[in-house]
C-alpha positions, 0 to 999 in steps of 0.5 A, a space after each residue: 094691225 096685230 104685232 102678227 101681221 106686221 111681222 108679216 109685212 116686213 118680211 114680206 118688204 125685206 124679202 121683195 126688195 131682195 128679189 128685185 135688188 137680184 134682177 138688177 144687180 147684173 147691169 154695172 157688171 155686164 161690160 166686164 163679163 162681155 170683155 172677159 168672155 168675148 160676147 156679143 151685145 145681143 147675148 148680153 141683151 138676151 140675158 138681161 131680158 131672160 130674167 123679165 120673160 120668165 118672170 112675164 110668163 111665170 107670174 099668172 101661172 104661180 098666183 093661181 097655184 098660190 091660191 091652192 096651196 097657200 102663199 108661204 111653200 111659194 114664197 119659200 120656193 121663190 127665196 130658194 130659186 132666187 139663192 140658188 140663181 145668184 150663186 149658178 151666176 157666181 159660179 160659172 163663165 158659160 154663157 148658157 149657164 148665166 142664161 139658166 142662172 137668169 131664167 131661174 132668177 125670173 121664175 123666182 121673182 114669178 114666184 115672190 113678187 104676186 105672191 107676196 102681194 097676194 098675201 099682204 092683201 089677205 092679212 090687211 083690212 080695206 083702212 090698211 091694204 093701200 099703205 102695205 101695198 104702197 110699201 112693197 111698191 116701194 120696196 120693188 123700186 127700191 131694189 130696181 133703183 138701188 141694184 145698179 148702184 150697189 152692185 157696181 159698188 160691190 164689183 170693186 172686189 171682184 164682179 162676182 162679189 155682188 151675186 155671192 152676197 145677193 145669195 146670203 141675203 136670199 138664204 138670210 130672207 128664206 131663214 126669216 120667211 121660214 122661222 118668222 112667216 106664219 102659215 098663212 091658214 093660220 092667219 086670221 083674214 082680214 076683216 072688211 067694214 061691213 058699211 064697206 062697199 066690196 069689189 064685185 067679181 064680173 067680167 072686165 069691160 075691156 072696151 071701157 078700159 082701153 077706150 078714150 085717153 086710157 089707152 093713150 096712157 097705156 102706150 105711155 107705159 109701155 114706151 117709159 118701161 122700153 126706154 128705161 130698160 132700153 136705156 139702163 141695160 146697155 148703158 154700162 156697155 156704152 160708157 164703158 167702150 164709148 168713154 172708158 169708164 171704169 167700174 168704179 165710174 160705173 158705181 159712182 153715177 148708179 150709186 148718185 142715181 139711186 140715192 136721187 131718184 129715191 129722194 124724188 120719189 119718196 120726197 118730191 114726188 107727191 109734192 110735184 104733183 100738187 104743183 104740176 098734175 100728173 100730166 104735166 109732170 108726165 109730160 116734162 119728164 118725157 121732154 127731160 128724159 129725151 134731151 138728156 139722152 140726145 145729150 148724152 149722145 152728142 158730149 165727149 166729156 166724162 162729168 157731162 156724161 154723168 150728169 145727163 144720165 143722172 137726169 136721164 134716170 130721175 126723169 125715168 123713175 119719175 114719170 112711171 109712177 105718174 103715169 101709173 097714179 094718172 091712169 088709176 084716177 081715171 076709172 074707180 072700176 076695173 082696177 084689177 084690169 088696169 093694174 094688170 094691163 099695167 104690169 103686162 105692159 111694163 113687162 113687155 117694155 122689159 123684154 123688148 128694151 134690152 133685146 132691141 138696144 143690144 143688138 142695134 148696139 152691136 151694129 152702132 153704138 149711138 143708134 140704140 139711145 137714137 131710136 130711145 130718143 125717138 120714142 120718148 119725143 113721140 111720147 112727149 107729143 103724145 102727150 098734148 093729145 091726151 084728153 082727161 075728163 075733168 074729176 071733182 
């Protein structure tokens, strides 16, 4: 790759981490402005799924109109959005207003997140396009994993304290994507092998796609990203009214979480799969992330709190990846299907975790993560019913 197009990239990585470090910044915060502004779980669960609906919604509409009119005036505007959301967050005590502050947030990453995947595909040939793909994929969980964390840690000054710095280092990845980005007309396109053999533009086959253990698969996504987010978004509401957890508690286990979970995505993830195959290692996960959960449930101490969620989390940030890698391995075509099928599915776990535990939350605190348990142990025995072709 030209010194041109990895500055591309970085940019492109830095900026992406950003966007989705933003939509998970607000979750070790939500007790506290629940408690101060004397809201219900359901509004908080309305909030945190606002921000996935936008984003759901937005998401087709922007990438169409990126292939107008270039990739960088979309990435600049999705930067600006972005700014402009975490500072309307620091700013007021309205719900309405956080409500609006949370819409523009997923237009924002509507905006970013495919466009900047769109471009890294233009700028990048076939022998490079998986490893820059990989790396914003990397970048997107990182921020989702990291956000928790880093935002309980910065609350410890204040809980608006972590969207006021989310907002200088949205201003700070607008400043190097405006003076640093190249328009990318001016960018050479990427050239391809000519002995390369190039996707073919047709109609999907979608019968083929959701067909056979496809679709078992697809259910699996579906069920791993609503019980993540069913789990994640009430959690700092849980343990904070059920155990007394302070902020820095909070900050603590979702700071341990992130540096775990991106040890054992980034370290042991490719090694468990040797060793186990996505299928086992899918199957296991399910199994751990339920136990860990009932766990939860059932324990009255504080560090046994910690370490099942601990175990909660790396099961969750291991099995969405395997999941994913088992369902690109087993059809070489219609991979636009599939990963689209993959990020509409992933997005609807979104909306729907946060919306449904909240408000069975606000009826009974452990029925929520009862019915997360309920799902993940379907999902475990789904498993054993997955049928995979055999592939050399």
């Amino acid at each position: 790759m030209s010194a041109q197009v990895r500055r591309t990239i970085a940019i492109l990585i830095f900026s992406e981490f950003l966007i989705c470090l933003g939509m998970s910044l607000i979750f070790p915060v939500m007790p506290f402005i629940k408690n101060d502004l004397h809201l219900s779980a359901t509004d908080m669960g309305i909030m945190s799924s606002l921000y996935a609906l936008t984003q759901f919604v937005a998401s087709p509409i922007i990438g169409r109109l990126s292939d107008r009119i270039g990739r960088k005036p979309i990435l600049l505007g999705g930067l600006l959005l972005f700014s402009v959301s975490e500072v309307l967050f620091a700013l007021t005590n309205h719900l309405a207003m956080f409500d609006l502050s949370r819409v523009i947030g997923g237009l924002a990453a509507g905006m970013y997140v495919p466009t900047a995947q769109a471009l890294a595909a233009d700028v990048t040939d076939y022998r490079h396009r998986a490893k820059v793909i990989g790396w914003l994929s990397a970048s997107l969980s990182g921020g989702l994993i990291l956000g928790p964390g880093l935002g309980g840690l910065l609350a410890s000054g204040g809980y608006k304290v972590p969207f006021w710095v989310a907002a200088a280092l949205g201003l700070c990845g607008l400043i190097a994507t405006l003076f640093w980005l190249p328009n990318d007309r001016t960018l050479l396109p990427a050239t391809h092998p000519v002995n390369q053999a190039q996707p073919t533009t047709r109609a999907a086959d979608w019968r083929s796609v959701l067909g056979g253990p496809m679709l078992m698969l697809f259910v699996m996504i579906l069920v791993s990203s609503f019980g993540l987010q069913g789990f994640e978004s009430i959690y700092s509401i849980f343990v904070n009214e059920v155990f007394g957890f302070t902020l820095q508690d909070i900050a603590l286990v979702l700071t341990l979480n992130g540096i775990i979970s991106l040890i054992a995505q980034v370290v042991f993830f490719d090694r468990l799969i040797q060793w186990l195959s996505e299928i086992r290692l899918t199957r296991i996960a399910f199994l751990a992330s339920a136990l860990a959960v009932l766990w939860l449930m059932v324990t009255h101490s504080k560090v046994v709190v910690m370490v099942a969620t601990l175990i909660a989390f790396t099961a969750f940030d291991l099995l969405r990846p395997a999941v994913t890698t088992l369902l690109t391995k087993q059809s070489d075509q219609n991979q636009g299907v599939i990963n689209g099928l993959n990020l509409s599915l992933t997005s609807v776990g979104n909306i729907a975790g946060p919306l449904i535990s909240s408000a069975l939350l606000d009826w009974n605190y452990h029925i929520p993560y009862a019915v997360v348990v309920v799902f993940l142990t379907a999902s475990f025995a789904l498993t054993y019913a997955v049928r995979l072709p055999s592939r050399r």
